[in-house]
PDB file of N, CA, C and O in Angstrom:
ATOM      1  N   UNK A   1     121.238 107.540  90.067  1.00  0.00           N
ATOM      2  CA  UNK A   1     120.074 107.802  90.875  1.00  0.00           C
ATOM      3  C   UNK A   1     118.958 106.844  90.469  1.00  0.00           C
ATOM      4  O   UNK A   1     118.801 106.474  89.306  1.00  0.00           O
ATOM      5  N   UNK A   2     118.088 106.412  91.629  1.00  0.00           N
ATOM      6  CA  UNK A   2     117.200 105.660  91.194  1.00  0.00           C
ATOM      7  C   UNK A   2     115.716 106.090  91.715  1.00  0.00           C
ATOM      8  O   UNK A   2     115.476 106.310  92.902  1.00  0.00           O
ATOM      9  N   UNK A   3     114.763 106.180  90.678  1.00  0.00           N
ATOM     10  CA  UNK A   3     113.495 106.838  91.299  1.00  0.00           C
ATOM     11  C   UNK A   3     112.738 105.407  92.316  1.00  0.00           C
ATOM     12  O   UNK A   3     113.098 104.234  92.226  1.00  0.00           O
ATOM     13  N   UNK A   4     111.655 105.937  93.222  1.00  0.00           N
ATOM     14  CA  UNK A   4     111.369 105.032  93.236  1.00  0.00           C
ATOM     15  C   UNK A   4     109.987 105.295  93.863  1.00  0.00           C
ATOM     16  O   UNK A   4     109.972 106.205  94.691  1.00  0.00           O
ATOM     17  N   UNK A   5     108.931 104.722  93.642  1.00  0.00           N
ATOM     18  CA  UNK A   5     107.265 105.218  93.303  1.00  0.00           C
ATOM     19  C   UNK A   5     106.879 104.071  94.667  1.00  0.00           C
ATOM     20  O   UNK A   5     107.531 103.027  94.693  1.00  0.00           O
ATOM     21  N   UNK A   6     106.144 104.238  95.427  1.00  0.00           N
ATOM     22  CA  UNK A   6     105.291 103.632  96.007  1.00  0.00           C
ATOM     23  C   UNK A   6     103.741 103.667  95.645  1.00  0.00           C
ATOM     24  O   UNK A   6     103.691 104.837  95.265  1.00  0.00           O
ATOM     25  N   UNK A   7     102.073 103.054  95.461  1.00  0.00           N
ATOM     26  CA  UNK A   7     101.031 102.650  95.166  1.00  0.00           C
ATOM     27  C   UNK A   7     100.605 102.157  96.085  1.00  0.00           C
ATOM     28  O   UNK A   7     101.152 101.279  96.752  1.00  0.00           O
ATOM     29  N   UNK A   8      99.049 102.885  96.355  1.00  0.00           N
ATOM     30  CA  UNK A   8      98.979 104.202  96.133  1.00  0.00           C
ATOM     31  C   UNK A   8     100.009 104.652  97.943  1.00  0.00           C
ATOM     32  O   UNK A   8     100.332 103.840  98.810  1.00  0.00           O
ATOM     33  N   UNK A   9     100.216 105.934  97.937  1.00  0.00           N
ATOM     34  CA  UNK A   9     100.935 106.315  98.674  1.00  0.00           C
ATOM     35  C   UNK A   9     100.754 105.893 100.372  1.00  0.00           C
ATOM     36  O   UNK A   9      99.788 106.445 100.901  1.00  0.00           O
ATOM     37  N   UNK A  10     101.435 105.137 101.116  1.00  0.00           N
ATOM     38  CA  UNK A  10     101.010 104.911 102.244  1.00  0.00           C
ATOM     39  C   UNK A  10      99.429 103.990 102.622  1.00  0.00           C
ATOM     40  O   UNK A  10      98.554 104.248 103.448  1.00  0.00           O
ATOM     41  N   UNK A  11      99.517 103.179 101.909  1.00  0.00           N
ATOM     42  CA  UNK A  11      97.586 103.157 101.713  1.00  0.00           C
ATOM     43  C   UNK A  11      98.005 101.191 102.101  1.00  0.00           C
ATOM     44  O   UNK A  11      98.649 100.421 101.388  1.00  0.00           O
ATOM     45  N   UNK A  12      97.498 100.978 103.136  1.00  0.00           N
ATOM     46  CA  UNK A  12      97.710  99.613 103.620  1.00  0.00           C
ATOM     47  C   UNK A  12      97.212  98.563 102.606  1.00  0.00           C
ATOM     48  O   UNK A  12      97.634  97.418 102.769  1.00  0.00           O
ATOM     49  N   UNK A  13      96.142  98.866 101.305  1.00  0.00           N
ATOM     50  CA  UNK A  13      95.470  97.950 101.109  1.00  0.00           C
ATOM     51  C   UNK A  13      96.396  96.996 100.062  1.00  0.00           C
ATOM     52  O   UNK A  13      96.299  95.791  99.829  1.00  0.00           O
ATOM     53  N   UNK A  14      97.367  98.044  99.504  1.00  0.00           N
ATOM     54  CA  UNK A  14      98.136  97.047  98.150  1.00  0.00           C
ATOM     55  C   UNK A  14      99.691  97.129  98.705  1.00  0.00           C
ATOM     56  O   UNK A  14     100.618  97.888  98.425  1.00  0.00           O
ATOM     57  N   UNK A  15      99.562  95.944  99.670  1.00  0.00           N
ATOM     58  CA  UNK A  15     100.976  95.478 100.298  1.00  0.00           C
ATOM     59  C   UNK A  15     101.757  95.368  99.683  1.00  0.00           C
ATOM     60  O   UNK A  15     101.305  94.811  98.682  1.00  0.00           O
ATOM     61  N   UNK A  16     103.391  95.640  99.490  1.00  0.00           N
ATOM     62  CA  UNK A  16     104.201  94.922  98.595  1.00  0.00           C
ATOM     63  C   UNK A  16     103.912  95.626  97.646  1.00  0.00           C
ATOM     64  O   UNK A  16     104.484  94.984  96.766  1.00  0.00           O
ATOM     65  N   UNK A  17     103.404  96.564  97.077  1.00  0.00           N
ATOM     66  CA  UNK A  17     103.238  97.322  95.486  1.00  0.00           C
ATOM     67  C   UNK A  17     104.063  98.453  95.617  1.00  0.00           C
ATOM     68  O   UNK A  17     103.993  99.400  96.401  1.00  0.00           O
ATOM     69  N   UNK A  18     105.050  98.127  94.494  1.00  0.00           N
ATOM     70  CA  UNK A  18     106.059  99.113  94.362  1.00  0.00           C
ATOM     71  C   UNK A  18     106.922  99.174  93.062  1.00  0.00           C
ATOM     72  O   UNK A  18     106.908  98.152  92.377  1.00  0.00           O
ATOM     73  N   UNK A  19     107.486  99.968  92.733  1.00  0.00           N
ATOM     74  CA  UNK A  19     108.310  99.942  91.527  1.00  0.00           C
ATOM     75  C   UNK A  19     109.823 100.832  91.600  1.00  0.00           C
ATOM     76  O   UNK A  19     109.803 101.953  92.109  1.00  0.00           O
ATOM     77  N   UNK A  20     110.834 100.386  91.180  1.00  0.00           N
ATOM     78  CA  UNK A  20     112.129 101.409  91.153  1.00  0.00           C
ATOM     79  C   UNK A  20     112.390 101.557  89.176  1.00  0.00           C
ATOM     80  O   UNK A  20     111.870 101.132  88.144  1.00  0.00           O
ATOM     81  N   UNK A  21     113.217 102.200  89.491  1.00  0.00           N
ATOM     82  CA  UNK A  21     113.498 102.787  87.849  1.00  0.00           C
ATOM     83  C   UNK A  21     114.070 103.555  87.889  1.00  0.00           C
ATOM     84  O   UNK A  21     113.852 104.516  88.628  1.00  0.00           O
ATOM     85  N   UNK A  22     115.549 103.400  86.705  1.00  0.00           N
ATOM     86  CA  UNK A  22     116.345 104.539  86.714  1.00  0.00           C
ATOM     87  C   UNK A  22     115.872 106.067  86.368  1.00  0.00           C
ATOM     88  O   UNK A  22     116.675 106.998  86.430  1.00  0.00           O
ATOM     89  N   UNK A  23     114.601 106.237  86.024  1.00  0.00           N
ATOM     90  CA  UNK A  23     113.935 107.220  85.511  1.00  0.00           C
ATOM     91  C   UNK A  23     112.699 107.532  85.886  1.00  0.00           C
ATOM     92  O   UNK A  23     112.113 106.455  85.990  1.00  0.00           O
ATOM     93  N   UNK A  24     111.923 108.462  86.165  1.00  0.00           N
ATOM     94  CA  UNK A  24     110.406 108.071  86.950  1.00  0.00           C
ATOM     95  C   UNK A  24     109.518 107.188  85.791  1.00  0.00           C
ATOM     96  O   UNK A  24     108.905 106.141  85.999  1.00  0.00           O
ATOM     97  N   UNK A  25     109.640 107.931  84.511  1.00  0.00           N
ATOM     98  CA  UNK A  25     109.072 107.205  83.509  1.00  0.00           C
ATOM     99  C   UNK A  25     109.331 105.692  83.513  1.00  0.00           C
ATOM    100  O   UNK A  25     108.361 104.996  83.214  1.00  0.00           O
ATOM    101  N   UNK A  26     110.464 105.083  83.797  1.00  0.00           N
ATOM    102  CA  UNK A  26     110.918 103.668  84.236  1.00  0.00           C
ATOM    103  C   UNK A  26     110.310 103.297  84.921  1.00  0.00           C
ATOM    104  O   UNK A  26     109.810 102.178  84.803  1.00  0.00           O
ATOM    105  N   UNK A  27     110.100 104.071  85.916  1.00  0.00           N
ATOM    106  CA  UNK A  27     109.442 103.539  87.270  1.00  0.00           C
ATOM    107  C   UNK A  27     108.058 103.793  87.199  1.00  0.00           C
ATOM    108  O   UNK A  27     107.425 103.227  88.091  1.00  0.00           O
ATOM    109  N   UNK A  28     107.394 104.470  86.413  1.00  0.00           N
ATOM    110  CA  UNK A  28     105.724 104.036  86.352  1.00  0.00           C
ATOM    111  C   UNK A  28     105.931 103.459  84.933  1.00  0.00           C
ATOM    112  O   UNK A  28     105.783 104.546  84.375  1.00  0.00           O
ATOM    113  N   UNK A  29     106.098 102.830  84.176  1.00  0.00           N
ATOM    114  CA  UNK A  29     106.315 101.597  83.823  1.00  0.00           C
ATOM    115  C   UNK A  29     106.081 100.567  84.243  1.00  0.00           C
ATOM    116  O   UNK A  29     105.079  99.881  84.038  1.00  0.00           O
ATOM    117  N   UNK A  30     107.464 100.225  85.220  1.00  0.00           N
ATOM    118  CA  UNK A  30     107.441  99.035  86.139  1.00  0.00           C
ATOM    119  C   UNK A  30     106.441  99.487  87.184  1.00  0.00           C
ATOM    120  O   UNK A  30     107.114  99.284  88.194  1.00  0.00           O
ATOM    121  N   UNK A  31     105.744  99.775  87.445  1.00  0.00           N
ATOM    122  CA  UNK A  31     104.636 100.468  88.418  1.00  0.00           C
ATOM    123  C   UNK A  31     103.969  99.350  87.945  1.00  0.00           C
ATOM    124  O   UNK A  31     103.638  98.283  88.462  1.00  0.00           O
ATOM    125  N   UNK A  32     103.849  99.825  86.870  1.00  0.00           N
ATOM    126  CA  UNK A  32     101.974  99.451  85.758  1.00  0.00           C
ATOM    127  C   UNK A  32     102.423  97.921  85.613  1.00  0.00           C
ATOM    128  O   UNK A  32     101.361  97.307  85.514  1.00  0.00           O
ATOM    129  N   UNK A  33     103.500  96.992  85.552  1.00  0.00           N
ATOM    130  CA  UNK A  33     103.615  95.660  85.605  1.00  0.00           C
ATOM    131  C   UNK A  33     103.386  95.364  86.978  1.00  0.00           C
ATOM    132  O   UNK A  33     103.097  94.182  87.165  1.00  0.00           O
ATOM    133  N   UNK A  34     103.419  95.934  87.788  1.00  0.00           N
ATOM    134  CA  UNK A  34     103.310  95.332  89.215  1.00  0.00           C
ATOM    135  C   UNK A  34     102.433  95.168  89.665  1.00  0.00           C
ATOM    136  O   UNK A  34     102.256  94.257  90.474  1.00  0.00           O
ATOM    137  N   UNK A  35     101.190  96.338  89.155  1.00  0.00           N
ATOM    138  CA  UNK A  35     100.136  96.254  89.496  1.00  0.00           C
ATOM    139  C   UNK A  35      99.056  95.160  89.116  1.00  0.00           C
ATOM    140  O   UNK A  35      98.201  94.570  89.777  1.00  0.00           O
ATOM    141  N   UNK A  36      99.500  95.122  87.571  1.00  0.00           N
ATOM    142  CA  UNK A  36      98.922  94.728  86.831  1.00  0.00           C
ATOM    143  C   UNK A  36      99.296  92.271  87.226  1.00  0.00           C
ATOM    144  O   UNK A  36      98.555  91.304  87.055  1.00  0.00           O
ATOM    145  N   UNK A  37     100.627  92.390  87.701  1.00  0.00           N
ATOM    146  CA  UNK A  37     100.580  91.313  88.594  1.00  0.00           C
ATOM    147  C   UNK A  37      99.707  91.093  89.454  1.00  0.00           C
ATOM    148  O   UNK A  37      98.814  90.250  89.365  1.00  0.00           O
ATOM    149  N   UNK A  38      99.941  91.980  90.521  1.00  0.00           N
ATOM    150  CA  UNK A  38      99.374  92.015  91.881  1.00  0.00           C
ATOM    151  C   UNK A  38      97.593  91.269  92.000  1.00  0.00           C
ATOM    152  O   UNK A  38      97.010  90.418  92.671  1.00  0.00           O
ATOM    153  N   UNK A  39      97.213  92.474  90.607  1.00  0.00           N
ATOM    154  CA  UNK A  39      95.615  92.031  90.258  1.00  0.00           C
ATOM    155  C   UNK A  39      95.389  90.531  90.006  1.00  0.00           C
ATOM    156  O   UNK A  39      94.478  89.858  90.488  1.00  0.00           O
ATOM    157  N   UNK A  40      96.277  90.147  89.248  1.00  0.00           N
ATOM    158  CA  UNK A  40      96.057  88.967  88.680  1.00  0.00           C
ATOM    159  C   UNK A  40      96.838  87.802  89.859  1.00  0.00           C
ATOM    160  O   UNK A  40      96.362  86.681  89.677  1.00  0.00           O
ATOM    161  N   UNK A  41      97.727  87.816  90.805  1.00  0.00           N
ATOM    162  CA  UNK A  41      97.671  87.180  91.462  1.00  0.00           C
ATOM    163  C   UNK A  41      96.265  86.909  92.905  1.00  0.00           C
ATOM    164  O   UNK A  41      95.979  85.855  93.473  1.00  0.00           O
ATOM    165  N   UNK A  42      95.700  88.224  93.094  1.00  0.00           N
ATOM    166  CA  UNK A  42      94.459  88.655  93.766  1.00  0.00           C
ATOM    167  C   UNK A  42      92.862  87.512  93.601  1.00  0.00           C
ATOM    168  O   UNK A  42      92.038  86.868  94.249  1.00  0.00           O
ATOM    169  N   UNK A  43      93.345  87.980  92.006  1.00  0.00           N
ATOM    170  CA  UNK A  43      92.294  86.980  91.323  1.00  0.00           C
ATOM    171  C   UNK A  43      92.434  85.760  91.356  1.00  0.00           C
ATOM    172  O   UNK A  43      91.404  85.093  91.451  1.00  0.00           O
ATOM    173  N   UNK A  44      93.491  85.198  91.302  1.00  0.00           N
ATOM    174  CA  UNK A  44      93.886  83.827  91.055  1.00  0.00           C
ATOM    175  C   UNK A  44      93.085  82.895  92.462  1.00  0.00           C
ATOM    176  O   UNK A  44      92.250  82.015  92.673  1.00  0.00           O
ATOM    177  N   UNK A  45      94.071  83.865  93.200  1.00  0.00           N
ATOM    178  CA  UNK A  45      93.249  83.159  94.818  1.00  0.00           C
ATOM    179  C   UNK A  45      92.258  83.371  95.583  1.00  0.00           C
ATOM    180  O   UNK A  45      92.003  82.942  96.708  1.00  0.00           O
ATOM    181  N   UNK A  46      91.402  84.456  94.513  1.00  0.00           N
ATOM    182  CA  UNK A  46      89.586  84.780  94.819  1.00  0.00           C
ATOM    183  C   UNK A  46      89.893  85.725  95.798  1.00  0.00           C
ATOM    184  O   UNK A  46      88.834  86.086  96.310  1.00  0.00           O
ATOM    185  N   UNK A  47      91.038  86.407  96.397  1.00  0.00           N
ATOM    186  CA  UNK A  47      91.008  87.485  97.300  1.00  0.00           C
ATOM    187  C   UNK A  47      90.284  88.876  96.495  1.00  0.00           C
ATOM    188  O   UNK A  47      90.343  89.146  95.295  1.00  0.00           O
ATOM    189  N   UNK A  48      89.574  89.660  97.631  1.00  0.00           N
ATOM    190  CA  UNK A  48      89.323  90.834  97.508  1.00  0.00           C
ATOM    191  C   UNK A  48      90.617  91.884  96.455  1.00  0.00           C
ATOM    192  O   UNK A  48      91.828  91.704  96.322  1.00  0.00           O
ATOM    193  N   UNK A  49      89.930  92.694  96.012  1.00  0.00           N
ATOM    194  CA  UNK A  49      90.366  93.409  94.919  1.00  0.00           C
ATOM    195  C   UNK A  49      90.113  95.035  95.998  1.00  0.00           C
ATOM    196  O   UNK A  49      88.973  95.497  95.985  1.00  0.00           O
ATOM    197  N   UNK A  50      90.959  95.613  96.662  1.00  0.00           N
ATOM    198  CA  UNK A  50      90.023  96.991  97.181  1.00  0.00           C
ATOM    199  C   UNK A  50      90.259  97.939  96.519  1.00  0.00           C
ATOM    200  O   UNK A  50      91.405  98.104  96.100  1.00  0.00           O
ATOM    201  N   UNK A  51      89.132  98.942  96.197  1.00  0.00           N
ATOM    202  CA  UNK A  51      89.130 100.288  95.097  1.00  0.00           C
ATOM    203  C   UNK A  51      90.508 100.860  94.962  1.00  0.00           C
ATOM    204  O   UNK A  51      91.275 101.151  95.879  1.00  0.00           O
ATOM    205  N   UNK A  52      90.681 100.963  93.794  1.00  0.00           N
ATOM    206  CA  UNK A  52      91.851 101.963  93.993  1.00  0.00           C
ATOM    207  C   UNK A  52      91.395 103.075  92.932  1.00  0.00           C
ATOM    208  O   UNK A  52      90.806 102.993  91.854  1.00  0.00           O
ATOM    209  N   UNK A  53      92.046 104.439  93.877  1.00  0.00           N
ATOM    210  CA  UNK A  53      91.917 105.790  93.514  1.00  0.00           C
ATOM    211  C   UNK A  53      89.837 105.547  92.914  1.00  0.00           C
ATOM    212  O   UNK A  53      89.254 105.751  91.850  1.00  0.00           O
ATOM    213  N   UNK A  54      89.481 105.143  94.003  1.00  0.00           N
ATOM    214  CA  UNK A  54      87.564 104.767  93.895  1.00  0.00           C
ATOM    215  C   UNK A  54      87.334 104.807  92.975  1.00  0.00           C
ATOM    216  O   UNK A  54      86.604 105.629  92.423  1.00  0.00           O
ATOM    217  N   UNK A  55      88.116 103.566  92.340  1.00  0.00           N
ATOM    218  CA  UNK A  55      87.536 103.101  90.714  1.00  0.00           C
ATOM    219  C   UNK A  55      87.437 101.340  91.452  1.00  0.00           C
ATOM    220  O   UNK A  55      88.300 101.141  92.307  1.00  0.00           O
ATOM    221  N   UNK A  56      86.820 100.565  91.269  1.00  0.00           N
ATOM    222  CA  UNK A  56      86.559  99.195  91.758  1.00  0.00           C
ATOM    223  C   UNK A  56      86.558  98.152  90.833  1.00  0.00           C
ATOM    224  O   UNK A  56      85.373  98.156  90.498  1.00  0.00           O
ATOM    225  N   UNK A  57      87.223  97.044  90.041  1.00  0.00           N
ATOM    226  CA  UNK A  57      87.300  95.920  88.986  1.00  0.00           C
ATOM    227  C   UNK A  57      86.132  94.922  89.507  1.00  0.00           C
ATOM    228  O   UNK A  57      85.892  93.880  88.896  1.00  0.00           O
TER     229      UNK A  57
END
């Protein structure tokens, strides 16, 4: 079985953010690397960053 987490749920702003894992704990794990990409590719190319869970970087 494989869990698999979507961020944040249904929410258009963080395209492509996702994680699988044989375990949920696996999978917010690999959550927290994806995100933690995502940001830093965001930044790289000066794109908007939008709030998540209305906390704002």
């Amino acid at each position: 079985m494989v869990a698999v987490l979507l961020f944040p749920p249904v929410r258009p702003h963080t395209p492509g953010v996702f994680a699988t894992g044989r375990t949920l704990e696996e999978c917010r794990r690999n959550l927290a690397a994806v995100i933690g990409e995502w940001l830093v590719i965001r930044l790289r190319r000066a794109l908007p960053i939008p709030p998540v869970a209305g906390r704002t970087v």
